[in-house]
TORNU-837363 format. One line per 4 residues: their letters; for each residue z, y, x of C-alpha. Coordinates in Angstrom, 3 decimals, padded with zeros to 6 digits. Example, Ala and Ser with C-alpha at 12.3 -4.5 7.8 and 13.67 -1.06 7.14 Angstrom:
# TORNU-837363
AS) 007.800,-004.500,012.300; 007.140,-001.060,013.670;
//
This chain:
# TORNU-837363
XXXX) 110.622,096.437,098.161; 109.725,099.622,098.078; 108.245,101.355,101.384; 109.950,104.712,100.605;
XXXX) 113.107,103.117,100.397; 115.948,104.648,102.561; 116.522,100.964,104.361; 112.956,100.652,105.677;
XXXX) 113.098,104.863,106.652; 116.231,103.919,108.423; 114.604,101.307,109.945; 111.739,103.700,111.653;
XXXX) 113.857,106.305,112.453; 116.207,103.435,114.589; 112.499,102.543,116.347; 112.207,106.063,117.258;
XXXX) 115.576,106.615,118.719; 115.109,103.404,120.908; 112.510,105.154,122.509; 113.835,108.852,122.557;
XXXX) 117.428,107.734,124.142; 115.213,106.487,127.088; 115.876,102.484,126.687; 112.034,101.593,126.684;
XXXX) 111.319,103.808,130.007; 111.912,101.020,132.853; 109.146,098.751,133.735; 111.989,095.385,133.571;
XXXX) 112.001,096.799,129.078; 108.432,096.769,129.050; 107.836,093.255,130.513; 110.543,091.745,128.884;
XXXX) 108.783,092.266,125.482; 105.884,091.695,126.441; 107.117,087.687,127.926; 108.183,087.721,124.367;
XXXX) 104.922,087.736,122.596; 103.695,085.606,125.544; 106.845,082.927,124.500; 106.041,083.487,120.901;
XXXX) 102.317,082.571,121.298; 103.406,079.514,123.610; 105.852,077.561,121.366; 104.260,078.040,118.083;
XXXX) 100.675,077.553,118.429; 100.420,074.610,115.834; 101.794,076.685,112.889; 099.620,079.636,114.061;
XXXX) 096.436,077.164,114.411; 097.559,075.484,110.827; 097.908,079.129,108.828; 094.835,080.438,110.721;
XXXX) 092.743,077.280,108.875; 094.714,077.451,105.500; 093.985,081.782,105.217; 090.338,081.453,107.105;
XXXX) 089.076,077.850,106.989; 088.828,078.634,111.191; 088.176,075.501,113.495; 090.963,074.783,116.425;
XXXX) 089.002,076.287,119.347; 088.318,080.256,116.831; 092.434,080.193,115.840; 093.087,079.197,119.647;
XXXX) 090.581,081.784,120.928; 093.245,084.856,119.232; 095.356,083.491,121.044; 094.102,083.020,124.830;
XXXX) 092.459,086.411,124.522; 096.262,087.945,123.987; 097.603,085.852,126.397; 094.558,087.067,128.789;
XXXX) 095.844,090.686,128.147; 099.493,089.663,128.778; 099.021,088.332,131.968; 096.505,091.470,133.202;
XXXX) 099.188,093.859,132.031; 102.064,091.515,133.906; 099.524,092.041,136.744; 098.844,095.310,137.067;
XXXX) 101.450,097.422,135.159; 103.578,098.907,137.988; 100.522,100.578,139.297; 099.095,102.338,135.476;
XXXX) 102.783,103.631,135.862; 103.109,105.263,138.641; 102.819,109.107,138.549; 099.114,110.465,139.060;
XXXX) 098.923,113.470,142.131; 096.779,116.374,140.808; 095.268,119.051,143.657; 096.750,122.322,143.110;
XXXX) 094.577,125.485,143.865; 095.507,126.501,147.740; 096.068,130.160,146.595; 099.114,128.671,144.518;
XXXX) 100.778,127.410,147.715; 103.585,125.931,148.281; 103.495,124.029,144.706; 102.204,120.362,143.613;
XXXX) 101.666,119.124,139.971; 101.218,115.319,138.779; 100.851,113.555,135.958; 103.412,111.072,134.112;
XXXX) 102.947,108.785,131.774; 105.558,108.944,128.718; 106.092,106.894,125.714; 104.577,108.308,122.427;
XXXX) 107.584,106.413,120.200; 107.203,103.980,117.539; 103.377,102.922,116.672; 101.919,102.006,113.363;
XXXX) 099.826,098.765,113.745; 097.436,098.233,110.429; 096.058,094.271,110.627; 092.865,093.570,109.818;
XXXX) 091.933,090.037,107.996; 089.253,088.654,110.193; 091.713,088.384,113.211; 094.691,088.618,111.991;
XXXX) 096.392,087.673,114.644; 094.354,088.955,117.758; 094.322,092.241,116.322; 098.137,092.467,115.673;
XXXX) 099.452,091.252,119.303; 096.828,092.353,121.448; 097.154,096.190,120.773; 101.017,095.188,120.476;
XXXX) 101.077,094.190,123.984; 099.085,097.493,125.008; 101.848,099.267,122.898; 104.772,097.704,124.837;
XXXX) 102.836,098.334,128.104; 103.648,102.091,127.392; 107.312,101.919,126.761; 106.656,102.397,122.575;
XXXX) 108.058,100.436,119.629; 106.320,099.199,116.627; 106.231,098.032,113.229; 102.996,095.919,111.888;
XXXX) 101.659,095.255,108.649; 099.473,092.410,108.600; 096.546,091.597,106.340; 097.544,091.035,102.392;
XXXX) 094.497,089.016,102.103; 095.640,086.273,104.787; 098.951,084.818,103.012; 099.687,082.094,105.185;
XXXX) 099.581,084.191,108.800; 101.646,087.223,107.561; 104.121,085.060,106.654; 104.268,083.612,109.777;
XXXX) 104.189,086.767,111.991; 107.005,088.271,109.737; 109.355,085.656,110.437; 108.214,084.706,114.382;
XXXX) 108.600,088.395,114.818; 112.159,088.334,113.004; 113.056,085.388,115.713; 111.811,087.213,118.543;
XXXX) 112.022,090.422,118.053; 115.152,092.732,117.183; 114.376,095.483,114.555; 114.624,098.562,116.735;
XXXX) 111.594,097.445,118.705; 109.422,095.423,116.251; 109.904,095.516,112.531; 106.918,093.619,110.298;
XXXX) 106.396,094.685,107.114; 104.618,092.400,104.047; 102.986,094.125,101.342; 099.231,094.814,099.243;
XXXX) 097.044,098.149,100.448; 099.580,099.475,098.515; 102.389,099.609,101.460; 099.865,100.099,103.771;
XXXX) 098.988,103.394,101.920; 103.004,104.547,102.095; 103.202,103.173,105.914; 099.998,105.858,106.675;
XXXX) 102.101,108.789,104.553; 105.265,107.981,107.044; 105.736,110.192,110.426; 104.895,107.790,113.108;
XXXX) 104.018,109.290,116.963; 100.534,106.597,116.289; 098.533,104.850,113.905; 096.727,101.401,115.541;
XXXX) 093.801,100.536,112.637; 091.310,097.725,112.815; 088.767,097.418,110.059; 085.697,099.233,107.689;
XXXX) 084.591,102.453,108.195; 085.449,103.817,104.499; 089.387,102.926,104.873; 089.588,104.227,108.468;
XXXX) 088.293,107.381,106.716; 090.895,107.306,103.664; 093.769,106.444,106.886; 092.765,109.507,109.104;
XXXX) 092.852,111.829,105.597; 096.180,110.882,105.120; 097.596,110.592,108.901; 096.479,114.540,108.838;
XXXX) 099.454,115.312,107.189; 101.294,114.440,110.079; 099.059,115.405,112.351; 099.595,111.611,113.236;
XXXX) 097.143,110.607,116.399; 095.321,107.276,115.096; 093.075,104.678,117.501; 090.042,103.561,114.732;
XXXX) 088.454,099.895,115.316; 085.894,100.240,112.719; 082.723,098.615,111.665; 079.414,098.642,113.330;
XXXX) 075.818,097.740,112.713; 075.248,096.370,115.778; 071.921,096.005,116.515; 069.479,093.484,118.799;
XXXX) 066.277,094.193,120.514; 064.760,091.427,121.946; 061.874,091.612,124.377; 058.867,089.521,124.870;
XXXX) 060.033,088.322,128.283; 063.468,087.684,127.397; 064.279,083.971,127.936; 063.783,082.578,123.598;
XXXX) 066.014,079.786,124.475; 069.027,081.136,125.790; 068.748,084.674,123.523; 068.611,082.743,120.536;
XXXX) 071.466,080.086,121.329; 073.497,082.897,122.270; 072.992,085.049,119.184; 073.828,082.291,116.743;
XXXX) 077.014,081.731,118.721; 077.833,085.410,118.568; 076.331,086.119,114.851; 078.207,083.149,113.356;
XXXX) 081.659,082.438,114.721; 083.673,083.411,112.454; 080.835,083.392,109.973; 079.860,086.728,111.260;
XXXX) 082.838,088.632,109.901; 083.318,090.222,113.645; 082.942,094.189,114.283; 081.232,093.014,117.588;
XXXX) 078.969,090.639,115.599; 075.351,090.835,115.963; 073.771,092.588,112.673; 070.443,092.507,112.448;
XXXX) 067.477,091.569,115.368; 064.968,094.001,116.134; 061.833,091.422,118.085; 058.241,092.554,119.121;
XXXX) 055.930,090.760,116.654; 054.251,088.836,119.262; 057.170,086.609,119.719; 058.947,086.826,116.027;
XXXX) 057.829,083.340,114.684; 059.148,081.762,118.122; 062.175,083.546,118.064; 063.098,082.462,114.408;
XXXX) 062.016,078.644,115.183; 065.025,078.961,118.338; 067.044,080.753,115.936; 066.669,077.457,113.420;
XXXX) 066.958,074.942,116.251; 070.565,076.289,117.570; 071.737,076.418,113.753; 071.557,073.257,113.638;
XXXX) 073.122,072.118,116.826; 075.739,074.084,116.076; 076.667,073.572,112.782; 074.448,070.521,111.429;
XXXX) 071.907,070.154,108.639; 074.699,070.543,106.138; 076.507,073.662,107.538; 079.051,074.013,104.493;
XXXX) 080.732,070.933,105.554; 080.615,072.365,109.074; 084.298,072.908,110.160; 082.825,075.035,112.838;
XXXX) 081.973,077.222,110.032; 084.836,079.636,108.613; 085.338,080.575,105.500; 084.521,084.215,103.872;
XXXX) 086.740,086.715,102.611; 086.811,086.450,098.774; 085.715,089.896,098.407; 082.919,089.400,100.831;
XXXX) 081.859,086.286,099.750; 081.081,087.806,096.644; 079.113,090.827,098.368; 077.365,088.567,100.615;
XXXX) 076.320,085.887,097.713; 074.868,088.872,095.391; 072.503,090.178,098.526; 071.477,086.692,098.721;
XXXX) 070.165,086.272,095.229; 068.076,089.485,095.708; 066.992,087.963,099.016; 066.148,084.518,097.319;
XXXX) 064.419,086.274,094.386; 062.106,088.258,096.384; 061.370,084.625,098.995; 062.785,086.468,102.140;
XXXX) 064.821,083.653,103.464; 063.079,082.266,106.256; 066.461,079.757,107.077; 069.505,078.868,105.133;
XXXX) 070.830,080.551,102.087; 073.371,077.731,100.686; 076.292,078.369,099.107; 079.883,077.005,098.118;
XXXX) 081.833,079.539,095.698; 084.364,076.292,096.122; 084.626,076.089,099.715; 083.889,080.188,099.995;
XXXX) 081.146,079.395,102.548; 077.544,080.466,102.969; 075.440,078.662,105.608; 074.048,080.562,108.305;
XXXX) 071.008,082.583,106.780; 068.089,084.156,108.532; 066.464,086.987,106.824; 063.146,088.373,106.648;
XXXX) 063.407,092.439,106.933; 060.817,094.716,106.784; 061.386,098.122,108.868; 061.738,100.391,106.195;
XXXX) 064.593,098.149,103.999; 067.465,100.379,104.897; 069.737,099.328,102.504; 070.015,096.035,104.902;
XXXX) 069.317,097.786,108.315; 071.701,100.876,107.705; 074.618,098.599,106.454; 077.212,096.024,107.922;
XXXX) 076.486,092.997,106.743; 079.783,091.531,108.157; 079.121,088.144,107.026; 076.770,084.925,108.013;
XXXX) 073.450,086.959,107.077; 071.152,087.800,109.779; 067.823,089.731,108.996; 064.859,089.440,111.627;
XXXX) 062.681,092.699,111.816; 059.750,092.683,113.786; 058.895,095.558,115.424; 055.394,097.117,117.506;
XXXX) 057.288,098.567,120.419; 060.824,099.866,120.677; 060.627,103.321,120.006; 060.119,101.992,116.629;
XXXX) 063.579,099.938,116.841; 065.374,103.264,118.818; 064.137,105.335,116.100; 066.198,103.316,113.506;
XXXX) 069.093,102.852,115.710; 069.643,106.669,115.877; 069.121,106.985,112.132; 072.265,105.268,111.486;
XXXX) 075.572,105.088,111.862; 076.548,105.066,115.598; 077.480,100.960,116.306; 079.780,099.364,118.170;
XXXX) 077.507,097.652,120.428; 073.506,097.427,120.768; 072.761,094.191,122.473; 069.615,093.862,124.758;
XXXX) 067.337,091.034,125.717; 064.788,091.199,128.367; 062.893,094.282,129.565; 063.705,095.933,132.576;
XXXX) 066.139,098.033,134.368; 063.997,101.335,133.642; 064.240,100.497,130.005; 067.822,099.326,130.016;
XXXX) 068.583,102.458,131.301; 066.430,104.008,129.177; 068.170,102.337,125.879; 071.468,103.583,126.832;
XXXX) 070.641,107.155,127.767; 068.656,108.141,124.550; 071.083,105.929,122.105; 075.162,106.441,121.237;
XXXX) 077.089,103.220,121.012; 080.652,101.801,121.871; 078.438,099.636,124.114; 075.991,098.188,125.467;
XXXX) 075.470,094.415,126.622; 072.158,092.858,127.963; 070.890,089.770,127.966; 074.489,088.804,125.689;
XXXX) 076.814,089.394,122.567; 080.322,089.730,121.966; 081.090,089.801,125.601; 082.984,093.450,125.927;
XXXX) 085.280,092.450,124.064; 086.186,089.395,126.124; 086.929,091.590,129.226; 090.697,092.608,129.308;
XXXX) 090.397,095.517,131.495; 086.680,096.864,130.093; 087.684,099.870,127.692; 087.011,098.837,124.224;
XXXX) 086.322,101.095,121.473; 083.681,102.845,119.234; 082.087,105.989,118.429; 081.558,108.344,115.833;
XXXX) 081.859,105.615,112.710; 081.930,102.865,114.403; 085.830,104.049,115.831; 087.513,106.436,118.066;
XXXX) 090.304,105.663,120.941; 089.896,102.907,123.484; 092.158,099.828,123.882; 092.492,096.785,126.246;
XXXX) 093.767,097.007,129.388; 094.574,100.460,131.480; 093.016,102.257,128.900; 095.605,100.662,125.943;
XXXX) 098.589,101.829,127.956; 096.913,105.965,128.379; 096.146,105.136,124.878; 099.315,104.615,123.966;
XXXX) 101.373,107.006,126.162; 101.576,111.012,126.570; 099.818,112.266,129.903; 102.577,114.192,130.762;
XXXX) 101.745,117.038,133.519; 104.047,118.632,135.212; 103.716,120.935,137.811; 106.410,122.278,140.843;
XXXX) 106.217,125.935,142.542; 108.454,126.849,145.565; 109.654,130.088,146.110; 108.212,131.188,149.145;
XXXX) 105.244,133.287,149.682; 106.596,135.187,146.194; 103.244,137.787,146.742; 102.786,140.897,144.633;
XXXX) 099.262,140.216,144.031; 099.991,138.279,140.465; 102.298,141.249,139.183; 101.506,144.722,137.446;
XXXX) 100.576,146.813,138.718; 097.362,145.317,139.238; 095.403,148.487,141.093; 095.481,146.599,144.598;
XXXX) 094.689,143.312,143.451; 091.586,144.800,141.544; 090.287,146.501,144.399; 090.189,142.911,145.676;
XXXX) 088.649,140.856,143.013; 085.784,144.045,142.385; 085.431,143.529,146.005; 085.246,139.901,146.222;
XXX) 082.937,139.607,142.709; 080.939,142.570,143.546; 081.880,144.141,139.789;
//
């Protein structure tokens, strides 16, 4: 069916009115719906586990982990929403006596939200719930490229859901391309930097306010005192759930040379804790994207050709797997460096000192997160004053985006608008100010003729 077609316009326009008529306002709306994705999650987690595996080849505890992080959001919001709500005071000036002003927090209406394929169910519900927080409606499009879970959230969301406050839509790029052209109040996107570009371009039209969850080269710099053990289980945890295809993934390691062989033998040692000498069979180890497989396997070959694997490199075009892979980088290949890799390659650069690291960091693309391991306070500090991230997270990956009320977003092309939390409901709602003057004290000064008032002010400012 056809995007453009008068039912699904009608459909978006009824989304709009729920809001505008004032039936999403109260508190009692906003929880109710929210309880609802809460009760969805809760009585069909085996189907949701089940299509999670068929679309992504992901073990039970990675499909379970979309959901506990979206019930971790519900229950903050449950928590904590009656409070975001409440109007904000704002001082007035004294010389504006007797008045007040305040801030409210409004609805924005009905929200686009644009599914990405690596979570494709975290990052559907979670900014939903954020949505409802704020009195809005939506309608989702989930990923093309995971069959099995759109499916699924179409009809759970038919069940739960009436049509003027959720409405799913199926459908290739193609739909997603007509949703973009449609007047929505906000567009909610999650994935690569080059479509959030082509999404903003056409939003414009509109003048249609978007939240960006791009890509990011995230970065590591590890320091010779950092603890090899712990760094390097961590990383491989972070780096290769969901066989790296995570904007918060680790990218690429940046180590001083003094510790780089030590570093790598850690790296090899967790590998194969984790996932076993035969990681293909692993079924801790999700599958790729077709599209990326076939990106990923072609950088492989190059990397295999020139004998720059240091670990891995196996590959399954049947099982679309490819086995956790360390690389070895030189500092100048910035074909590798400058790019996400967004899959379970992970070059190792060693490096003299940091400058040397910084220096590359600030030559590309802003990331979503620079991780940090070891050094000091001074040059923690020192890290996060001179570089431009979404984050930054010592001594750990992936974290920020396991705390519910920590502001998550990115910068420049790694994203723009923050979500989770008290930030997703200001994200999601109009700051409203409004401001209340009494009509006492009516004094002359602010009316023409302004010949007294200027005697004052050339007085006052010595003009």
């Amino acid at each position: 069916m056809n995007i453009l077609d008068k039912s699904y316009k009608s459909n978006i326009e009824e989304l709009k009115n729920k809001v505008i008529t004032g039936q999403t306002e109260s508190i009692s709306w906003r929880i109710q719906q929210i309880r609802k994705v809460s009760q969805l999650l809760d009585e069909n987690k085996k189907e949701i586990i089940k299509a999670l595996f068929l679309d992504l080849g992901k073990s039970e505890l990675e499909a379970l982990s979309e959901i506990l992080l979206i019930k971790e959001e519900i229950s903050l919001i449950k928590k904590n929403l009656r409070l975001w709500m409440r109007p904000k005071k704002v001082k007035t000036p004294i010389y504006l006596f007797p008045s007040f002003s305040k801030v409210i927090y409004e609805p924005l209406g009905c929200v686009l939200i644009l599914g990405p394929y690596n979570y494709p169910l975290l990052y559907l519900l979670k900014p939903l719930v954020n949505i409802f927080s704020s009195g809005n409606t939506a309608v989702i499009k989930p990923s093309e490229k995971c069959s099995s879970t759109s499916k699924l959230i179409k009809k759970l969301t038919d069940k739960y859901f009436q049509k003027d406050i959720l409405f799913t839509i199926e459908g290739d790029y193609k739909e997603s391309i007509k949703l973009v052209e449609q007047n929505f109040d906000h567009i909610f996107f999650t994935g690569s930097t080059e479509t959030g570009k082509s999404i903003m371009k056409s939003a414009s039209t509109n003048l249609t306010p978007l939240t960006l969850e791009l890509s990011g080269t995230n970065p590591v710099i590890i320091f010779k005192n950092a603890n090899l053990e712990i760094a390097a289980k961590r990383i491989v945890w972070g780096k290769f759930f969901n066989s790296g295809q995570s904007c918060m993934a680790p990218n690429h390691i940046f180590v001083e040379k003094e510790i780089e062989n030590q570093l790598v033998k850690e790296l090899k040692k967790f590998i194969n804790i984790f996932y076993g000498e035969d990681p293909i069979i692993s079924k801790n180890l999700s599958k790729l994207e077709k599209k990326q497989f076939s990106i990923t396997s072609e950088l492989l070959k190059k990397y295999k050709k020139e004998k720059r694997i240091l670990f891995g490199g196996t590959c399954s075009k049947k099982r679309m797997k490819i086995s956790p892979t360390i690389l070895k980088v030189k500092l100048h290949d910035n074909n590798i460096i400058q790019k996400e890799l967004f899959s379970s390659l992970l070059p190792v650069i060693g490096i003299d000192n940091k400058d040397l690291a910084l220096k590359k960091i600030n030559q590309a693309s802003k990331p979503l997160a620079i991780y940090i391991f070891g050094g000091n306070k001074k040059i923690h500090d020192h890290i996060s004053k001179v570089t431009s991230s979404g984050t930054v997270c010592i001594n750990d990956v992936m974290l920020p985006v396991l705390i519910p009320n920590l502001p998550f977003g990115g910068v420049g092309e790694s994203g723009m608008g923050k979500f989770h939390g008290e930030e997703g409901f200001k994200n999601f709602s109009n700051q409203k100010s409004i401001t209340y003057k009494g009509f006492l004290f009516d004094l002359d000064f602010r009316y023409p003729p302004y010949n007294k008032v200027m005697k004052i002010i050339k007085f006052i400012f010595k003009i």
